[in-house]
C-alpha positions in Angstrom: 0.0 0.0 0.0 3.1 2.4 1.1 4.8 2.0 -2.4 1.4 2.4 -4.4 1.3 6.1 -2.9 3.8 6.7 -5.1 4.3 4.7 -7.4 0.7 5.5 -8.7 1.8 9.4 -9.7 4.7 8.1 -11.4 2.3 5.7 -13.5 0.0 8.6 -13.8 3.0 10.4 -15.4 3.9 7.1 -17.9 0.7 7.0 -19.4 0.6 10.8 -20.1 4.3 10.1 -22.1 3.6 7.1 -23.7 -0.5 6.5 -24.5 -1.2 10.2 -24.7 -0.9 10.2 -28.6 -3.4 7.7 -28.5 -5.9 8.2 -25.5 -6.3 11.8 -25.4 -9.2 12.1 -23.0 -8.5 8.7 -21.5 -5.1 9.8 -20.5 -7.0 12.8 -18.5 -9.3 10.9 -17.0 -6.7 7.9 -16.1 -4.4 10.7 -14.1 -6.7 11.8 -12.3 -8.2 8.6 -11.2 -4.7 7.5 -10.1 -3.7 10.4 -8.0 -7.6 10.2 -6.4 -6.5 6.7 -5.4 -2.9 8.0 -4.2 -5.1 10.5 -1.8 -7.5 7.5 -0.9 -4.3 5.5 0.2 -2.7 8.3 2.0 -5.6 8.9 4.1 -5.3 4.7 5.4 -1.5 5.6 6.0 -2.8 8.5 7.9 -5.3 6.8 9.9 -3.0 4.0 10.8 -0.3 6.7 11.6 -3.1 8.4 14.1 -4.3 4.7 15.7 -1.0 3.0 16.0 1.2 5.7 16.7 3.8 3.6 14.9 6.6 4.7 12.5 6.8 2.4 9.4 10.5 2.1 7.1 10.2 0.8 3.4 13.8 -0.4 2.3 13.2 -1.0 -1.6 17.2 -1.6 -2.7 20.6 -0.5 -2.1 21.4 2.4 -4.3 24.9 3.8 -3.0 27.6 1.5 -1.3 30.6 2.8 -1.1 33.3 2.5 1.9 31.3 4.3 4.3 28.5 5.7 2.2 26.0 3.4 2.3 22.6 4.8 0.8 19.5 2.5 0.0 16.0 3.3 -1.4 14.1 3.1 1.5 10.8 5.3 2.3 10.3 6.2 5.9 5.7 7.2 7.2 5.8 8.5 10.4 2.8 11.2 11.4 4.7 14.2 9.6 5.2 12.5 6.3 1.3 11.0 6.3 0.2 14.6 6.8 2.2 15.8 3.7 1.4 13.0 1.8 -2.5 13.5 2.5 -2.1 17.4 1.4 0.0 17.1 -1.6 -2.1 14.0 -3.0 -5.6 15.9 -2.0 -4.5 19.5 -3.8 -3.0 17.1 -6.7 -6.0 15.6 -7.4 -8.0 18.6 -7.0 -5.8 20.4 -9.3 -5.7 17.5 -12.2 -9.4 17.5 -12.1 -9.3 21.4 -12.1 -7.1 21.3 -15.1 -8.9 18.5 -17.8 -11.6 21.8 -17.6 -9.2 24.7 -17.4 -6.8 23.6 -20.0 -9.5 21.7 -22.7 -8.7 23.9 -25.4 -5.1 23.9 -25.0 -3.7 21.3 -27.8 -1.0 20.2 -25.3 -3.6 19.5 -22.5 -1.3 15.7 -21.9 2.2 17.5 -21.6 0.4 19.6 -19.2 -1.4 16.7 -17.3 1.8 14.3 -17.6 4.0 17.3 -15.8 1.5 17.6 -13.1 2.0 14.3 -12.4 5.8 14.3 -12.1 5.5 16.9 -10.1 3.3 15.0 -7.6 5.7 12.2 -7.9 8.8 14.1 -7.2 6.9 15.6 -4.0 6.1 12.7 -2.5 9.6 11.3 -3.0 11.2 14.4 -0.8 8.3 13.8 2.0 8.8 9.9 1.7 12.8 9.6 2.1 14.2 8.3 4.8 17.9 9.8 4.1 18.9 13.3 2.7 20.5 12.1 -0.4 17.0 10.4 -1.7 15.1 13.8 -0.6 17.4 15.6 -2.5 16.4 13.9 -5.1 12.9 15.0 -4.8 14.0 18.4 -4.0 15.6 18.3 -7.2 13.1 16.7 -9.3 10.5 19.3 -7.7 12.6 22.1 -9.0 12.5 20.6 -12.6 8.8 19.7 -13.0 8.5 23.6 -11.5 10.7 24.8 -14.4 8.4 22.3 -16.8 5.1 23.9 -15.6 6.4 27.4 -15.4 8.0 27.0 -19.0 4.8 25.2 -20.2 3.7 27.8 -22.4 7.2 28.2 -24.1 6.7 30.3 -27.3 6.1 33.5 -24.9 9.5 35.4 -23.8 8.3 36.1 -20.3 7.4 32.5 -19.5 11.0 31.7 -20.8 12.6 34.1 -18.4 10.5 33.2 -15.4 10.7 29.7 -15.4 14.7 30.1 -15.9 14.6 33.0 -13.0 12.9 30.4 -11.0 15.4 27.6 -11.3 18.6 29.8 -11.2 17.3 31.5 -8.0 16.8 27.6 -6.7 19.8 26.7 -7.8 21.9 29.2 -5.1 19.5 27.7 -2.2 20.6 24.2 -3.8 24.4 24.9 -3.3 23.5 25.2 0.1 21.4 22.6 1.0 24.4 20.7 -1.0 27.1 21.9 1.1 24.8 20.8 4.1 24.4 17.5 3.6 28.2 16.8 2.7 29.5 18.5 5.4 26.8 16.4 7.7 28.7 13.2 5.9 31.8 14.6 6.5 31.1 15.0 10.3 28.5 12.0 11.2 29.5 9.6 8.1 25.9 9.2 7.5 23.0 10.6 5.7 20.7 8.6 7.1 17.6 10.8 9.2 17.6 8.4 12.3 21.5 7.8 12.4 22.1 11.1 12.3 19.3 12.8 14.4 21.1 9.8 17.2 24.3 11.5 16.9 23.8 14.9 17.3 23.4 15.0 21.3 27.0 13.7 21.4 28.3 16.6 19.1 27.4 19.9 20.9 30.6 20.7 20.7 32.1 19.8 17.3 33.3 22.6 16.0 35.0 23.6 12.2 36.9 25.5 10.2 34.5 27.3 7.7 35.6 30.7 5.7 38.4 31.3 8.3 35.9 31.1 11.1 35.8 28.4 13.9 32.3 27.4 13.9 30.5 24.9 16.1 28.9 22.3 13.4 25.8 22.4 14.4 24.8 26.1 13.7 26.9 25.9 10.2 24.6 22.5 9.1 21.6 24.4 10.1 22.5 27.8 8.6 23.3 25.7 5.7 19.3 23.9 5.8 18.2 27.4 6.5 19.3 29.0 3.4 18.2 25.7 1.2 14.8 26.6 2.2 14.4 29.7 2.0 15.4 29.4 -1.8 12.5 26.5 -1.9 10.2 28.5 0.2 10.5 31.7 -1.0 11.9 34.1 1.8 13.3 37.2 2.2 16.1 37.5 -0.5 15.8 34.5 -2.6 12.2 35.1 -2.7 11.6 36.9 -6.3 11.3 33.8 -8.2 8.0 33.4 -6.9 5.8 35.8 -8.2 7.2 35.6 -11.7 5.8 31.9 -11.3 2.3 33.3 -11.9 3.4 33.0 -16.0 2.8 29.5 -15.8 -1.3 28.2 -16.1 -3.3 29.3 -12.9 -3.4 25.6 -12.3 0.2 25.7 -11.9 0.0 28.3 -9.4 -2.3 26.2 -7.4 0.1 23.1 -7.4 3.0 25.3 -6.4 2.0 27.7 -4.1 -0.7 25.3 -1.8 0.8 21.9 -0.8 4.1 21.4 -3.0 7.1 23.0 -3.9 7.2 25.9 -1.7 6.1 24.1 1.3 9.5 21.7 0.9 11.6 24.2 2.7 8.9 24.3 5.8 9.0 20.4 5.5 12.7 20.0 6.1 13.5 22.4 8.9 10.3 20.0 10.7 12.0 17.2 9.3 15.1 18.8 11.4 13.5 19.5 14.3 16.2 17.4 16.3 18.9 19.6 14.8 17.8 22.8 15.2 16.5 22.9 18.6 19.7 22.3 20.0 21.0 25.9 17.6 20.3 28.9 19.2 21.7 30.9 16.6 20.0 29.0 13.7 17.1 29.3 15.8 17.3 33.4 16.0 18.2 33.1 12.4 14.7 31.5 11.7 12.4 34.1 13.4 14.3 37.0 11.9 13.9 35.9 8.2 10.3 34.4 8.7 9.2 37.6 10.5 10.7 40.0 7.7 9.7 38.1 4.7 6.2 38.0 6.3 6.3 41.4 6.5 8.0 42.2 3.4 5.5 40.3 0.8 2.4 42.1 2.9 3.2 45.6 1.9 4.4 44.6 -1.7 0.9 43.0 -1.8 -0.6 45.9 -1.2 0.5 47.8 -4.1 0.1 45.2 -6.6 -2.9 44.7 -9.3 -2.2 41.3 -10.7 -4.7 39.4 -9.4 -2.0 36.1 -9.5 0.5 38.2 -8.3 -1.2 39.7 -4.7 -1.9 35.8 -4.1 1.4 34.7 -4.7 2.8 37.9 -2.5 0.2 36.7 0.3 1.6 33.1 0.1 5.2 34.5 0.6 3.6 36.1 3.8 2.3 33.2 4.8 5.3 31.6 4.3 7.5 33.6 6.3 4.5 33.0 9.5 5.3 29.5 9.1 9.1 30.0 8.9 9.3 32.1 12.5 6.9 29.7 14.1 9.9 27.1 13.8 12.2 29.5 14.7 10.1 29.3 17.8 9.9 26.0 18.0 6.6 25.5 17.1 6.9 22.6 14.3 3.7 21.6 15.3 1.8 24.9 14.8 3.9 25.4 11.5 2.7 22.4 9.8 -1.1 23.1 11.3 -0.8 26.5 9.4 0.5 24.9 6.5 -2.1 22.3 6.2 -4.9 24.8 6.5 -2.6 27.2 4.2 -2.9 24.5 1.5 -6.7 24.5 1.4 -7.4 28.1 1.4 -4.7 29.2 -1.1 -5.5 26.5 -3.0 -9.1 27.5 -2.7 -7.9 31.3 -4.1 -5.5 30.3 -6.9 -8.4 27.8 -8.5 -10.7 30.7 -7.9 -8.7 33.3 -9.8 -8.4 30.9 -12.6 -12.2 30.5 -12.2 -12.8 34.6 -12.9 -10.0 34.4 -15.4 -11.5 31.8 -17.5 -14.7 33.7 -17.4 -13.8 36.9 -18.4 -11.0 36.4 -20.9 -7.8 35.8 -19.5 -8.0 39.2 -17.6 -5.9 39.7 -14.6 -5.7 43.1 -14.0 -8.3 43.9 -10.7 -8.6 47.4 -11.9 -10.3 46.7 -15.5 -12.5 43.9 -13.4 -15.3 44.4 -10.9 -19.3 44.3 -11.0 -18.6 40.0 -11.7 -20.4 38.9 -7.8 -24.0 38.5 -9.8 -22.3 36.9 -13.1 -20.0 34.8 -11.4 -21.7 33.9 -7.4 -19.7 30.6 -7.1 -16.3 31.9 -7.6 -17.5 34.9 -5.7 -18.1 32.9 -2.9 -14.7 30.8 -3.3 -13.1 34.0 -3.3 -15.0 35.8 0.1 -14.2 32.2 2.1 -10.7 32.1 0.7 -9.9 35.8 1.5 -11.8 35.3 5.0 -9.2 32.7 6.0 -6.8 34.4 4.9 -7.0 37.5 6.7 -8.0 34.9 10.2 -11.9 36.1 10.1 -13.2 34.4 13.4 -13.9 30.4 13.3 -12.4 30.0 9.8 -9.3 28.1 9.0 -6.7 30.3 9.2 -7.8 31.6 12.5 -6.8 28.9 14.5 -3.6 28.6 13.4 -2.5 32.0 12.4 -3.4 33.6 15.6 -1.7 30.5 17.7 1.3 31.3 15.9 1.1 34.8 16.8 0.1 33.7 20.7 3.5 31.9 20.6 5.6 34.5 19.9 4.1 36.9 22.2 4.5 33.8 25.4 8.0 33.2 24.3 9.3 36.3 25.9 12.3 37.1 24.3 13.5 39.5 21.9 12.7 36.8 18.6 9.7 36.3 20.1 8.5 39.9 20.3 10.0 40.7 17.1 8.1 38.2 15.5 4.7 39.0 16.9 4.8 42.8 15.9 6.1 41.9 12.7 3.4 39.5 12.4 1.1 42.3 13.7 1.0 44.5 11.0 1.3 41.7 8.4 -2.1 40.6 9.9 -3.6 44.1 9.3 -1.6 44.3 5.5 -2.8 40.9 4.2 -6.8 41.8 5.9 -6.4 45.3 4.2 -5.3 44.0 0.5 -7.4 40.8 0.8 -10.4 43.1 0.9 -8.8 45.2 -1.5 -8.7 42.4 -3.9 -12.3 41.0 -3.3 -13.7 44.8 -4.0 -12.3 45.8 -7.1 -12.7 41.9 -8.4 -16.5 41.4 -7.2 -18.0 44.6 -5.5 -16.9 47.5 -7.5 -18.9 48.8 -11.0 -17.7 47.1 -14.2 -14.7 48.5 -15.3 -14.1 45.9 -18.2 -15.2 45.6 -21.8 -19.3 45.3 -22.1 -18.4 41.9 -24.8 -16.1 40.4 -21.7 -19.5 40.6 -19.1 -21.9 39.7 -21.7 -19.7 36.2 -22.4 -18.8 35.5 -18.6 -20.1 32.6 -16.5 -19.4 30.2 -14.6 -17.8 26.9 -15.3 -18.5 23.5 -15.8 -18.5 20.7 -12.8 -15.2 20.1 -13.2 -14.2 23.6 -11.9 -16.9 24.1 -9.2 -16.0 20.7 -7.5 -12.7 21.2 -6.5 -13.9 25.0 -5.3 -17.0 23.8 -3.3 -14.3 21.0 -1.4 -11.9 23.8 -1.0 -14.2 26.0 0.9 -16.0 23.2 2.9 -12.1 22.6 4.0 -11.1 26.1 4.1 -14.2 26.7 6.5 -13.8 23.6 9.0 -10.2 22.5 8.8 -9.1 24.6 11.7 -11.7 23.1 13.9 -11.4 19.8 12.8 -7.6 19.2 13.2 -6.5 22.1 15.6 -7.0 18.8 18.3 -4.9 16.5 16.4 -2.4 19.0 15.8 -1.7 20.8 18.8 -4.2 20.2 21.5 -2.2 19.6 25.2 -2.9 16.1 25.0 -2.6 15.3 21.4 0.5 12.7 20.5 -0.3 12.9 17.1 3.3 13.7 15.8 5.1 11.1 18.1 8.9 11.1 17.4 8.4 13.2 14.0 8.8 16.5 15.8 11.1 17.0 18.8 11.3 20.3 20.9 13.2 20.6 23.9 11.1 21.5 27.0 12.2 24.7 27.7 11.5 25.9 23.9 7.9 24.4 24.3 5.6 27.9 24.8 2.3 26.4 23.7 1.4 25.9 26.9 1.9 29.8 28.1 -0.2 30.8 25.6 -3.3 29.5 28.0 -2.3 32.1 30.5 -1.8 35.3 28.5 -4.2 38.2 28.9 -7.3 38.6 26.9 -6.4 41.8 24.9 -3.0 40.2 23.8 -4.9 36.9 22.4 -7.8 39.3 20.6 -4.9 41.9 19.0 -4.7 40.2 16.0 -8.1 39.6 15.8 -8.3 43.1 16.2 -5.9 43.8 13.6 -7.8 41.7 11.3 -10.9 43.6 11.4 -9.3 46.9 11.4 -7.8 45.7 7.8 -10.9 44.5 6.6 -13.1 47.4 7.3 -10.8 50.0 6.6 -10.3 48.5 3.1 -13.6 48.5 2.5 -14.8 51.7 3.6 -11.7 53.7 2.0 -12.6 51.7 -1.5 -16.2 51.4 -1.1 -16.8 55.4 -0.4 -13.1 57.3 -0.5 -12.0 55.9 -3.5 -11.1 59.7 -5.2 -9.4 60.5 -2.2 -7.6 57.6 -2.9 -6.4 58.2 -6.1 -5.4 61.9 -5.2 -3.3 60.8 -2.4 -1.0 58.3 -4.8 -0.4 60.2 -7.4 0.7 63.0 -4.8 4.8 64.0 -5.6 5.8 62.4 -1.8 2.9 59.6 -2.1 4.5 58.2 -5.4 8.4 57.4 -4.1 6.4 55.2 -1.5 3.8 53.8 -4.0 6.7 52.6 -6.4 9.1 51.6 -3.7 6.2 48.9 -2.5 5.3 48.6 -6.1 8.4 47.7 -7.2 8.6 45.4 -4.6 11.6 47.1 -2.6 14.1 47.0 -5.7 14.8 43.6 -4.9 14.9 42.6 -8.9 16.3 45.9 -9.7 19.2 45.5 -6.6 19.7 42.0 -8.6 20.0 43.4 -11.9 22.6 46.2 -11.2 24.7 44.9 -8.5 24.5 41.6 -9.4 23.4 40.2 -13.0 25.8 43.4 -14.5 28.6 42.5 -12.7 28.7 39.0 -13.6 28.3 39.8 -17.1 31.0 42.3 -17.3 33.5 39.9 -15.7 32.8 37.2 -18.8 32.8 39.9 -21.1 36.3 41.5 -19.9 38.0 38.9 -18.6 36.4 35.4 -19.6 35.7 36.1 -23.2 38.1 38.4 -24.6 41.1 37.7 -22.0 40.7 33.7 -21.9 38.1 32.8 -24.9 39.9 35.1 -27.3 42.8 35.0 -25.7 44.5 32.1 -24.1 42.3 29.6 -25.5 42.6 30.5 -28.8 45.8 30.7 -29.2 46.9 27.6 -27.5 43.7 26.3 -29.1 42.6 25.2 -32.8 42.9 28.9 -34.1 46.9 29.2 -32.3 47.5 25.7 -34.3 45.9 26.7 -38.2 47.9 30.0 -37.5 51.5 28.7 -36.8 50.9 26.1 -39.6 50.1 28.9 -41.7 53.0 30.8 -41.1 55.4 27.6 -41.5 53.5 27.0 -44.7 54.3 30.0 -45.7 58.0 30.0 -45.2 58.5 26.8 -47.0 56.7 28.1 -49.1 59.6 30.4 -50.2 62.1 27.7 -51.4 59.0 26.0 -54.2 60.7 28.2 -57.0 60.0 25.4 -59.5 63.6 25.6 -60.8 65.8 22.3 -60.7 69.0 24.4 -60.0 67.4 24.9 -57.0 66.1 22.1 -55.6 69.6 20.4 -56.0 71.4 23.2 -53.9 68.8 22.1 -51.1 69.2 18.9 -51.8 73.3 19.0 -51.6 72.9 20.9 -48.5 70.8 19.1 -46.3 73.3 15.7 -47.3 76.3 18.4 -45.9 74.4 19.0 -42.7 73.3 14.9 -42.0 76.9 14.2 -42.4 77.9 16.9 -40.2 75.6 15.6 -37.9 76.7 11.8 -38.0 80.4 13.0 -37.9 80.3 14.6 -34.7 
């Protein structure tokens, strides 16, 4: 049953490449059905995970024996992989389903549906390894299904450029991730999870030589994780991939950005949890970047009218909660918030593809609005979706956004508070351009063309199903699993998760004063109605305000999302480019290599061509002076 989880994406993915020429619809239907079944089985290794409590190990067949390193295919179900496994294969099918409608017309509707399905494949294989080798595998093969999807429309430029942008920026958190696992070899001469998590106790004080610098081990492995995911998971630096990702089909966007590939990086420092609890730097580290990139991606939201793109921004945000509530130690409350994150973004992208679709592949919010009678169902997809997001009461993200929050206020210490006013105004950003985005897509008169409303409705069954799901989840998943998750008495994760007892705050959170636990509720409200009063009745004021001479520096530099790409460009991309020009190209290319190269050899054998050259007069006189003096000069030669 444990192999058939994946090996029935990977089949999924087989048929696509090889009956697809023949079986057009049959191949849509036939990946769909086997990813459903991939969910069904994941929810019986989820069940037994919660009944048993048991951890089960899968070895399938050595892979990599060589004097010490000794690798095998082995797939390792312990309550934090089940959960994963029961996200990714539930968005998955969702989104395959989502797609057969979405992408009908397209006439390469089997590349598209055989990419989704590697991608599912390569997921499960990073959540399913039971070593860091065979994950990076997955975290590799996630990166170039991602490229695939991104890519998928390849005859336009931008989709070209994004879907490189993405990989390249992937690449430098790769290098990292990289030199963390072979420096973990190095030290512990295994790669295997259990092996290694057993080892690290007795190596608080390891320390090593890196960049001149004494460090202890542990913090450089974990700095080392750290910046892996954040390329993976989008935070604050190596996060501008993520948002040109919206070039790909909004079905794409779903896949991405809800359950798979950005969630990877939050996966693996949980997977971690052994290693970084005992880091306090790494630790620090963690709440700094998740706290900033939270904050960061909230105010470029704001300013942004893509419709793709604000969702994308608010998934970066989300992202960066989920990032400082391990840097809290809060695994547990991480992966709650991803979990519900999953269904409610999910619930937005699919959604936005819904109004898309309907109105003409329009994105833009401000040539939108008047479409809540034309379009109700994607309306209401949109207000639940939104509503979790901001952490409306009794919703989804309420539970687990606001817990996360709760910890970092109990934790008492400067991450701690740093966090939670961070996360502060993030909750009142993502509430404010959440509404922001509902108005001017549903609420607000028609600002489109009259043809684009007169041809808009809603979509087939194929759509609406995965929506209707999505909200049921996005509505009750909070209550339903906030229990399991992190209720006191819950030992749902078992030995997945480890926290030391005096990083464990969930417990102090019962004992914090009222005010404190309703701010962000507070917060929450305060960006909803503000958002709609200032666009429902001050929308001229508004509009004078930005294009004001001081109001438009700030407009652009949030717009522009903080010169991040521009910073890039400049300091960066120009440099690099002037270096192979100067010196690579014309100083070794031109230079060194050719002349010891092919063009050096044709010009010397010109030249000595050239010079014999001289002596072919064509006279015989000649040729027997040459001739008597090259006998002169061998006799010469034997004589002395």
């Amino acid at each position: 049953m444990y192999l058939l989880i994946l090996l029935l994406p990977l089949l999924s993915f087989l048929c696509g490449i090889f009956l697809g020429r023949w079986l057009y619809w049959g191949v849509c239907q036939i990946s769909t059905t086997l990813v459903f079944f991939s969910f069904c089985l994941s929810c019986v290794a989820l069940y037994k995970s919660i009944s048993t409590g048991e951890v089960y190990s899968l070895t399938l067949a050595p892979w990599l024996y060589s004097d010490s390193l000794q690798v095998n295919w082995s797939l390792y179900f312990d309550g934090l992989t089940c959960v994963m496994l029961v996200v990714i294969t539930f968005i998955s099918s969702l989104v395959h389903l989502y797609s057969t409608e979405y992408m009908k017309l397209d006439p390469h509707l089997i590349r598209f549906m055989s990419y989704l399905s590697l991608f599912t494949f390569c997921m499960l294989i990073l959540v399913t390894s039971n070593n860091f080798l065979q994950m990076f595998v997955g975290w590799e093969g996630v990166g170039l299904a991602s490229y695939l999807l991104i890519n998928f429309w390849f005859t336009r430029v931008q989709a070209n450029k994004s879907a490189i942008k993405a990989m390249l920026i992937n690449r430098v958190g790769d290098f990292f991730l990289l030199l963390g696992i072979f420096t973990i070899f190095c030290v512990y001469n295994t790669l295997n999870y259990d092996a290694f998590f057993c080892l690290i106790p007795l190596s608080l004080d390891f320390k090593l030589i890196f960049a001149g610098y004494n460090m202890p081990v542990l913090d450089l492995i974990c700095c080392f994780i750290l910046f892996g995911a954040m390329g993976k998971s989008a935070q604050l630096g190596l996060h501008t991939w993520l948002p040109d990702a919206m070039e790909g089909p909004t079905p794409v966007s779903a896949l991405i950005h809800a359950a798979t590939m950005v969630t990877a990086g939050i996966f693996l420092i949980s997977r971690c949890s052994y290693l970084f609890e005992f880091s306090t730097f790494s630790l620090m580290l963690l709440s700094l970047v998740g706290s900033c990139t939270a904050f960061f991606a909230a105010t470029t939201g704001l300013f942004q009218n893509d419709m793709k793109k604000i969702i994308a921004y608010s998934t970066c945000s989300q992202l960066g909660y989920m990032m400082f509530s391990c840097g809290l130690s809060s695994y547990d409350v991480s992966m709650f918030h991803l979990t519900n994150h999953a269904f409610f973004k999910a619930l937005l992208f699919l959604g936005a593809g819904s109004v898309i679709h309907a109105v003409g592949d329009e994105q833009d919010i401000r040539k939108l609005g008047g479409l809540k009678n034309l379009l109700p169902l994607s309306f209401m997809a949109f207000l639940v979706g939104s509503f979790a997001l901001t952490g409306f009461p009794f919703l989804s993200g309420f539970f687990s956004k606001d817990i996360i929050l709760e910890v970092s206020i109990s934790s008492y210490s400067f991450k701690g508070h740093f966090s939670f006013f961070f996360g502060l105004l993030s909750v009142f950003l993502t509430a404010f351009y959440s509404t922001r985005l509902l108005f001017l897509t549903f609420l607000i008169n028609p600002n489109g063309i009259k043809n684009v409303y007169l041809q808009a409705h809603e979509s087939s069954w194929r759509i609406t199903i995965p929506l209707v799901l999505l909200a049921f989840l996005s509505i009750f998943s909070g209550f339903l699993f906030k229990d399991f998750f992190i209720g006191l008495g819950t030992n749902f994760w078992g030995s997945s998760i480890f926290v030391l007892p005096y990083n464990y705050y969930c417990s102090d959170i019962e004992f914090l004063d009222i005010f404190i636990k309703i701010m962000p509720l507070i917060f929450s409200m305060l960006g909803i109605f503000s958002g709609f009063f200032l666009y429902r009745f001050y929308t001229f004021e508004l509009f004078k305000v930005k294009n004001s001479s001081k109001s438009l520096l700030i407009f652009f530099f949030f717009q522009k999302k903080w010169y991040f790409d521009r910073f890039y460009n400049e300091a960066i991309s120009k440099l690099v480019l002037f270096f192979c020009l100067s010196f690579c190209y014309k100083n070794l290319d031109r230079g060194v290599l050719e002349i010891l190269g092919p063009f050096g050899i044709v010009s010397i054998i010109k030249r000595m061509s050239s010079f014999f050259q001289l002596g072919q007069t064509g006279f015989f006189v000649d040729y027997i002076t040459y001739f008597c003096i090259f006998i002169v000069i061998f006799f010469s030669l034997n004589i002395f």
